[in-house]
C-alpha positions in Angstrom: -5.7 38.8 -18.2 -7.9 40.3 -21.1 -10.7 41.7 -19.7 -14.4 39.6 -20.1 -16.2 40.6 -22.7 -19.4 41.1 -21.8 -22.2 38.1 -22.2 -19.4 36.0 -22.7 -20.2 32.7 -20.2 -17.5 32.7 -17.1 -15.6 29.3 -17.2 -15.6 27.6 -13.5 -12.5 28.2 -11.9 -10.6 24.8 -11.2 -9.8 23.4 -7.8 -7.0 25.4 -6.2 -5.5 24.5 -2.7 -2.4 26.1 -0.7 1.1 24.5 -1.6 4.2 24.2 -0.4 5.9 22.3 2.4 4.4 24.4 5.3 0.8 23.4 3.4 1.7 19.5 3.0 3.1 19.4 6.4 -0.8 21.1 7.7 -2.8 19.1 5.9 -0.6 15.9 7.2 -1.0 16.6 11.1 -4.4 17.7 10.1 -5.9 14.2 9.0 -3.5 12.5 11.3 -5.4 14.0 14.1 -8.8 13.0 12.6 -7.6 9.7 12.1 -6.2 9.1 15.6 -9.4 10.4 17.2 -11.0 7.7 15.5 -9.3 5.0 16.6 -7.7 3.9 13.1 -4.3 3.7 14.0 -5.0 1.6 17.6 -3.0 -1.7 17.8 -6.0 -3.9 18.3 -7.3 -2.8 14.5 -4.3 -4.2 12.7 -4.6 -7.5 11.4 -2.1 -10.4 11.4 -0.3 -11.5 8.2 -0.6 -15.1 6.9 2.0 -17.1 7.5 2.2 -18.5 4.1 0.6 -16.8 1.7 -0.2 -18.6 -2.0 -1.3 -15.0 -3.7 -0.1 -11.3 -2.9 -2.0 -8.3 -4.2 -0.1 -5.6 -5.1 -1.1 -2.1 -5.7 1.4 0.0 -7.2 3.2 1.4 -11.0 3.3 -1.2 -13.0 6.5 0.4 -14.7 8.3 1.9 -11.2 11.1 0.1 -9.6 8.6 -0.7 -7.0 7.1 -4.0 -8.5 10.1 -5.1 -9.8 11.9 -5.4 -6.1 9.1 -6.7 -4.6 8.9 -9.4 -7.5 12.9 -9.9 -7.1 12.3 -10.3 -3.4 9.3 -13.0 -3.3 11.0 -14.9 -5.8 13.8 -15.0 -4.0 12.5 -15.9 -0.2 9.8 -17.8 -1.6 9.2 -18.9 -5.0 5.8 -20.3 -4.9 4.0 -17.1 -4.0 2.4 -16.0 -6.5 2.2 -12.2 -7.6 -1.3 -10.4 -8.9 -0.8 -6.7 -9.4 -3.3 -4.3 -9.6 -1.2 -1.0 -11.8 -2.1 2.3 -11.1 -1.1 5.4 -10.8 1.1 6.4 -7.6 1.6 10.2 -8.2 -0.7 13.5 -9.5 -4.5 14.5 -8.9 -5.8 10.9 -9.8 -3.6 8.8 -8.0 -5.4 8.2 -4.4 -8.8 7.8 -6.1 -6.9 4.9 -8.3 -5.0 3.2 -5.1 -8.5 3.3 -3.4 -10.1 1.7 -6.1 -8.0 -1.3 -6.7 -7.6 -2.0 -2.8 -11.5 -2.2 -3.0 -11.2 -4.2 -5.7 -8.9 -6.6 -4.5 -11.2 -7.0 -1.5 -14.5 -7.6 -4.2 -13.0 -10.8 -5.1 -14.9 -13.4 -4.7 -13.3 -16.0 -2.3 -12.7 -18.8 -4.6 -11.5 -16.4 -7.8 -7.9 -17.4 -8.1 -6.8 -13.4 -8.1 -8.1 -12.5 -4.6 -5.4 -12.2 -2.3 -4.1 -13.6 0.9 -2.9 -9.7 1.7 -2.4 -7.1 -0.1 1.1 -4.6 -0.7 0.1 -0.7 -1.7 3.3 1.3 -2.2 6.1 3.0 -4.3 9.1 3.8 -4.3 10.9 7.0 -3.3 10.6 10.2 -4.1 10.0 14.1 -2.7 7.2 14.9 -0.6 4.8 16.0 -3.2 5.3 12.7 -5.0 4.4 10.8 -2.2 1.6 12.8 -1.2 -1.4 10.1 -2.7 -0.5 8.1 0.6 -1.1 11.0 2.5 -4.5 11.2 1.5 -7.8 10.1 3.3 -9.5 8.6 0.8 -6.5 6.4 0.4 -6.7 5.9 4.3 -10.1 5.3 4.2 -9.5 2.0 2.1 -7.0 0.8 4.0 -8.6 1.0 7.2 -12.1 -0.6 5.5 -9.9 -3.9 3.7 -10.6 -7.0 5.0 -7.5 -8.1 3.2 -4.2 -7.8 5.7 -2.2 -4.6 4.6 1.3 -3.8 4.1 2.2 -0.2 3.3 5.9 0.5 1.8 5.9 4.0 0.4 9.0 5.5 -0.5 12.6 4.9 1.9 12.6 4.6 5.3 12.5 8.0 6.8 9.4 8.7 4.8 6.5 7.8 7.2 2.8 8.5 5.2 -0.8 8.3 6.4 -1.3 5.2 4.5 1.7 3.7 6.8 0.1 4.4 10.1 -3.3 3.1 9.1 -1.8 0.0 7.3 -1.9 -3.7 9.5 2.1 -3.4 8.8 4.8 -0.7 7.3 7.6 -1.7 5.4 10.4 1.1 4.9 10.3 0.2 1.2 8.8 -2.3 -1.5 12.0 -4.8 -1.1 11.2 -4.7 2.7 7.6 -5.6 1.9 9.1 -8.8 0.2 11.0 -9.9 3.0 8.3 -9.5 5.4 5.3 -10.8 4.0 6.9 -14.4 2.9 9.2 -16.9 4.9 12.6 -17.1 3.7 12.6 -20.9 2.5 15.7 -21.9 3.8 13.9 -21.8 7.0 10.7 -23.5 5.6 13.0 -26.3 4.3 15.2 -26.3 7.8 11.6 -26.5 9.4 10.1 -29.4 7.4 13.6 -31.6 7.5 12.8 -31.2 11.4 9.5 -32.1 11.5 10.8 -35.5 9.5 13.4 -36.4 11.9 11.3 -35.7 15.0 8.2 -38.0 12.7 11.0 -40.8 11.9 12.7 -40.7 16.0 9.0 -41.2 17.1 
């Protein structure tokens, strides 16, 4: 580096932190630890999922492989659920503050806007550790555990376990999962219904 001239102003340094796996895997275990002495991972936090939900928030790319399978699988098990997605960035220095933002955003909604959701997906799709790493954060936690919206987490593939997935109502290994889990196939609506008919028409 030149040397300073002197009177010239010093620049402020930017943020550093350690890297590296043996730093991720710190910092994960860290917060984990704070998190569980809390009580934010305890069973009797989580909420239940509707049954059958009209609207699903998502909050994820809106250009990553992610929305598109969780779109392919909703309008696949069930058609009439509609999709409102909330894009933001998943990855890099900016990327928690966004997924905290628009899971507090979704959960601003008034109750009668047509946009607020029944429950909300936050999620991506796979990737190395460093990508994921947003999910690992507490401020992303943080949201999650403060929603009053129902919360399914489905970050990356299924051997990828995150913050976010522990503090989430639900965890789906990956976006498609989320699909399937948050909406009745309607095969077995429709077997349901014709059921319900015969036993109404017997009686």
């Amino acid at each position: 580096l030149a040397p300073r001239r002197r009177g010239a102003r010093l620049r402020r340094r930017p943020a550093m932190r350690q890297a590296g796996k043996r730093a991720h895997q710190k910092a994960y275990e860290e917060l984990k630890q704070t998190l569980q002495a809390d009580g934010r991972f305890a069973p009797d936090r989580k909420r239940a999922l509707p049954a059958l939900p009209d609207t699903i928030g998502v909050v994820t790319s809106g250009q990553g492989a992610a929305i598109h399978d969780i779109q392919s699988g909703l309008a696949r098990r069930f058609p009439p659920a509609e999709v409102v997605l909330c894009p933001v960035k998943v990855q890099g220095l900016d990327a928690p503050r966004a997924i905290a933002d628009a899971v507090a955003a979704f959960n601003d909604l008034p109750a009668d806007d047509a946009q607020r959701p029944d429950l909300l997906i936050v999620g991506r799709g796979g990737g190395s550790t460093e990508d994921l790493w947003a999910f690992n954060e507490e401020g992303v936690a943080r949201a999650l555990d403060a929603s009053n919206l129902p919360v399914v987490s489905a970050v990356g593939h299924e051997s990828d376990v995150t913050i976010a997935d522990l503090v989430a109502d639900e965890r789906a290994a990956t976006p498609s999962a989320a699909a399937e889990r948050v909406v009745p196939d309607r095969r077995d609506v429709a077997d349901r219904v014709r059921a319900l008919h015969d036993r109404l028409r017997s009686r």
